[in-house]
matplotlib code that plots the C-alpha trace (Angstrom):
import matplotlib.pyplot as plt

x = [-8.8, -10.6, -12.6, -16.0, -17.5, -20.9, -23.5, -26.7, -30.3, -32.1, -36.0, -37.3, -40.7, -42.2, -45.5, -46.8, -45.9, -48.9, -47.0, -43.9, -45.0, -41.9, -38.7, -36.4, -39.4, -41.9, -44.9, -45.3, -48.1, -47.9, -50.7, -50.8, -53.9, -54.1, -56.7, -59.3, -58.9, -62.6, -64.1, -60.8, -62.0, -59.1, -58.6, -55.7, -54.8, -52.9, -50.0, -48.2, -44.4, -42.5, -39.1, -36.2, -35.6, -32.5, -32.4, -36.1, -36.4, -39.6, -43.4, -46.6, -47.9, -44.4, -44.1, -40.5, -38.4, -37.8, -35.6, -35.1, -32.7, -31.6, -34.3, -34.2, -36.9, -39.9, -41.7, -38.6, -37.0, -37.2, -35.2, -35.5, -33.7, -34.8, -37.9, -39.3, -41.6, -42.7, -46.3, -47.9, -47.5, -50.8, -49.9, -52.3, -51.4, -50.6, -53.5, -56.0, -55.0, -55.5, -58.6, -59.5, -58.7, -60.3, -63.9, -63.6, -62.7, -66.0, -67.8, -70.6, -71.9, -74.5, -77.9]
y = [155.0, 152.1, 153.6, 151.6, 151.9, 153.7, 151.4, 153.1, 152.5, 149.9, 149.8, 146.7, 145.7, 142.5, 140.3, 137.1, 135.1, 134.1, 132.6, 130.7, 129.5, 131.5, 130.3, 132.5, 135.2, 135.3, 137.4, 138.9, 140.8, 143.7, 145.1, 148.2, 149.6, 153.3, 155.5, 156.5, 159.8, 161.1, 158.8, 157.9, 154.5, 151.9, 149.9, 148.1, 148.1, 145.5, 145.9, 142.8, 142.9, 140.6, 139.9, 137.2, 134.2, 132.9, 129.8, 129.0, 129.2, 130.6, 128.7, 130.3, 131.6, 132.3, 135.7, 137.1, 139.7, 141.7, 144.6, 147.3, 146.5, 147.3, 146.6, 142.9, 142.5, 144.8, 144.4, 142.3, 145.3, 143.2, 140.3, 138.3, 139.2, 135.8, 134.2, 135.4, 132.8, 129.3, 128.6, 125.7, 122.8, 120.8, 117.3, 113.9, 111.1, 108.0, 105.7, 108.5, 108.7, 105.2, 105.3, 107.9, 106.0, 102.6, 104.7, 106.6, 103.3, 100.7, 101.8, 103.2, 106.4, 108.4, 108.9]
z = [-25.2, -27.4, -29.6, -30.7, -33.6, -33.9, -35.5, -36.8, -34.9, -37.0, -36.7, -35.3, -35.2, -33.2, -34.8, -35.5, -38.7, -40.7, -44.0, -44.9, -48.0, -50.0, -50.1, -47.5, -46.9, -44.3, -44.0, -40.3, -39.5, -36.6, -34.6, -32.9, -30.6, -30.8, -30.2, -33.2, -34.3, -33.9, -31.6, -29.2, -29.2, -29.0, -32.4, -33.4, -36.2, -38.8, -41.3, -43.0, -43.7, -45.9, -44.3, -45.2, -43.3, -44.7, -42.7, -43.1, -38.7, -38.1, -38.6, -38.7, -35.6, -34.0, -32.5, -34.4, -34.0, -37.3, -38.2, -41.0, -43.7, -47.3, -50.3, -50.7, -53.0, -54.5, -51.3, -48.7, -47.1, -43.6, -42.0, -39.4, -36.3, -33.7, -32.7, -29.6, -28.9, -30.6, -31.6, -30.2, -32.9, -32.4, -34.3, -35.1, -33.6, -36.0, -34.3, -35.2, -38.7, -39.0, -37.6, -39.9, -42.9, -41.7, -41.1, -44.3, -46.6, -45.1, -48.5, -45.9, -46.9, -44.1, -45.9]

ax = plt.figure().add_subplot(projection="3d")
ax.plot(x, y, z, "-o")
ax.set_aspect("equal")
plt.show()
């Protein structure tokens, strides 16, 4: 018999990233809808993790993958485990900008 080896259960959490403005960290906010306690209302509810993106992968508003690990940091004890799905990158065309720039330099000001 072949005997595997028993890896522990990790916690994993799946949310959106809303900063990559650290080097190899990545802040990933998770919402949850639960019931309120008195009025059993449905709220959702928000909490921000700061998890390590070695390779610098994910961009804001991609949904991620992230699991449990050893303390990285005084608040990283995250990483990132794949992105689940791309945000839409919504880009300015090069004509535009120079549109842009030809309006804003006439000298006219609106009055």
């Amino acid at each position: 018999m072949a005997e595997q080896k028993v890896t522990g259960h990790k916690n994993e959490k799946v949310g959106q990233v809303v900063s990559t403005r650290m080097q190899k960290t990545i802040v990933v906010e998770v919402s949850r809808r639960v019931p309120h306690p008195k009025y059993k209302r449905i709220i959702t509810k928000r909490k921000k993790f700061y998890a390590h993106d070695e390779d610098g992968k994910a961009r804001p508003g991609d949904v991620v993958r992230i699991v449990e690990c050893r303390p990285l940091s005084r608040l990283k004890r995250w990483q990132l485990a794949e992105v689940v799905r791309r945000a839409a990158q919504v880009g300015v065309e090069p004509e535009a900008l120079d549109q842009l720039g030809t309006d804003m330099g006439s000298g006219s000001q609106p009055k």
